[in-house]
C-alpha positions as MATLAB code, in Angstrom:
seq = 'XXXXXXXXXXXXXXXXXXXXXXXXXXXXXXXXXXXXXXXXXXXXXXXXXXXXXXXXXXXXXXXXXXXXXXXXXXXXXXXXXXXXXXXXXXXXXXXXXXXXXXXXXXXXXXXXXXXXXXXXXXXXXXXXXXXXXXXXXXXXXXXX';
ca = [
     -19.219   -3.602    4.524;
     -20.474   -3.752    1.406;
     -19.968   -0.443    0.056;
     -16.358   -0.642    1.398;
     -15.511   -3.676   -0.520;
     -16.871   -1.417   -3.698;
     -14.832    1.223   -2.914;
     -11.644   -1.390   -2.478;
     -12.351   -2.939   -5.716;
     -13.297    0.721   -7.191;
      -9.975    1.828   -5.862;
      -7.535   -1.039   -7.220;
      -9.696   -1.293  -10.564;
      -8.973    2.699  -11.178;
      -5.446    2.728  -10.228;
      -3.468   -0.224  -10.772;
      -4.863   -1.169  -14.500;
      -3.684   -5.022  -14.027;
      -5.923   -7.036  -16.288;
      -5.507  -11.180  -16.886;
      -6.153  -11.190  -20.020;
      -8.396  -13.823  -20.181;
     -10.664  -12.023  -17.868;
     -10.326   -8.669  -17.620;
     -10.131   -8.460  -13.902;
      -7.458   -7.215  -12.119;
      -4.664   -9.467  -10.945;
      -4.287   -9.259   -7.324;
      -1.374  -11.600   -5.500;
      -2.745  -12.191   -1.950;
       0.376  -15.063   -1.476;
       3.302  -13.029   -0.844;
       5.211  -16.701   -1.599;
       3.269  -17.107   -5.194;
       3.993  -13.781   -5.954;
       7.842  -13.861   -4.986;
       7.975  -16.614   -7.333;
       6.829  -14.603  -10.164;
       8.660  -11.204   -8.858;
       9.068   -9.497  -12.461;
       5.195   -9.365  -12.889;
       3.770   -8.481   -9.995;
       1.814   -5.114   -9.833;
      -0.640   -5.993   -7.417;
      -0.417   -7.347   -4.143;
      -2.752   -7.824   -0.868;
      -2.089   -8.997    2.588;
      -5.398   -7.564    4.355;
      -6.031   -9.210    7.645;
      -3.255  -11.643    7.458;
      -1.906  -11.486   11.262;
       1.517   -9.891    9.930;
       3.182   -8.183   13.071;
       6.069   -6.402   10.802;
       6.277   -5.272    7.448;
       7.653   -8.419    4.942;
      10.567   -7.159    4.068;
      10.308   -9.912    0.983;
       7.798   -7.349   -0.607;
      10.594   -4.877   -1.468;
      11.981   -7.705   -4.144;
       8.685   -6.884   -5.853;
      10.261   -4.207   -8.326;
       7.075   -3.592  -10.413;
       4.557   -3.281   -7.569;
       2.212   -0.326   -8.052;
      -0.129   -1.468   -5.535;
       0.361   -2.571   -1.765;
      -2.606   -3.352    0.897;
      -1.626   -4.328    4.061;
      -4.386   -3.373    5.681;
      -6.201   -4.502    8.997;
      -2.723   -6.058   10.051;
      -0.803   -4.773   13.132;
       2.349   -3.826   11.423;
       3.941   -1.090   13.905;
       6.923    0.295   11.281;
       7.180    0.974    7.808;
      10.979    0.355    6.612;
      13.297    2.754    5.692;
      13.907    0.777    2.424;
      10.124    1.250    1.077;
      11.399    3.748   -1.330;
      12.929    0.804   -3.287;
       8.998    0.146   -4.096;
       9.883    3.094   -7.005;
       6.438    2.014   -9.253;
       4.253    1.989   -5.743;
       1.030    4.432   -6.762;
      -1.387    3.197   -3.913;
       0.031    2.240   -0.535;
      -3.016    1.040    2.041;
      -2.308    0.901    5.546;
      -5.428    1.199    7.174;
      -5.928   -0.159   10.484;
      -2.470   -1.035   11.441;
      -0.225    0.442   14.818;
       2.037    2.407   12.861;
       3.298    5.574   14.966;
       5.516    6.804   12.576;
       5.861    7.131    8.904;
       9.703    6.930    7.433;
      11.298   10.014    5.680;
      12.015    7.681    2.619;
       7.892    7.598    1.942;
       8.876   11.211    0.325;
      10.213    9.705   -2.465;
       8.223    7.449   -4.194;
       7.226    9.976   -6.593;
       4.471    7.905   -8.191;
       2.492    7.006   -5.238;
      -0.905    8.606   -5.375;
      -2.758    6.854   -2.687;
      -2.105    6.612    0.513;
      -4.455    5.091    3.318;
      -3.063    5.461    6.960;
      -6.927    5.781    8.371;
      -6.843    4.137   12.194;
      -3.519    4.325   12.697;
      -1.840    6.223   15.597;
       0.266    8.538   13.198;
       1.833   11.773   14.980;
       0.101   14.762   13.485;
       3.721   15.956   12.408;
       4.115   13.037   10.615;
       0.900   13.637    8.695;
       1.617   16.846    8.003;
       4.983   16.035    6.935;
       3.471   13.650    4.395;
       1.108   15.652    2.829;
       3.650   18.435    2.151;
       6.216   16.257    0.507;
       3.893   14.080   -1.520;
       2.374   17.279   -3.843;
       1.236   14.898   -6.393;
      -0.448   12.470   -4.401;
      -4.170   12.546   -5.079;
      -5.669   10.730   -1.685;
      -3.845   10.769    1.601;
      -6.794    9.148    3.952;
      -6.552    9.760    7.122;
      -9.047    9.399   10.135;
      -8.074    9.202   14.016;
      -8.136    7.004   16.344;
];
């Protein structure tokens, strides 16, 4: 456990580049609510292990979000709409009961991680992933 919450810190730390600037630690909105109300400055935002059944759709309001963890949830569906998320570099899904990835994951052309790890993702859907995001650096994947 430990070395994973390294690796999550590690991860957000190296790829997001959020820093308060009285600390110098990343910003990281865990309250979608807190961070709807300041929408224009959000880059960060995690809703690990927070029960959610569907995606919030409310995220997609979050214009400058580079990165999303909605891991260890038991979200089934990504929207169709998540290409509004145009800034998104790391996307983590992990342990979540999503089947199927949407088409429109192709084009945010700035994502660079992407963790669908324990998730029941077709194998065509995988592939399909991998071959349209060329410049994504980490597409984690492990099955069921």
């Amino acid at each position: 456990m430990k070395v994973f919450c390294v690796l999550i810190f590690f991860v957000i730390c190296g790829c997001v580049g959020v820093r308060n600037a009285s600390t110098d630690y990343p910003v990281i909105y865990k309250d979608l609510e807190k961070a709807l109300k300041n929408r224009g400055k959000v880059i960060a935002l995690s809703l690990a292990g927070s029960d959610l059944k569907d995606f919030p759709m409310l995220i997609l309001e979050l214009e400058n979000l580079e990165y999303l963890n909605l891991s260890l949830n038991e979200i089934s569906s990504l929207p169709k709409d998540i290409n509004k998320l145009e800034k998104l570099k790391t996307l983590d899904l992990m342990g979540n009961r999503i089947e199927e990835l949407p088409v429109e994951l192709s084009c945010l052309k700035n994502l660079r991680r992407v963790n669908i790890a324990y998730n029941p993702v077709l194998e065509e859907d995988l592939r399909f992933l991998k071959e349209s995001l060329l410049d994504c650096l980490f597409i984690y994947y492990l099955e069921l």
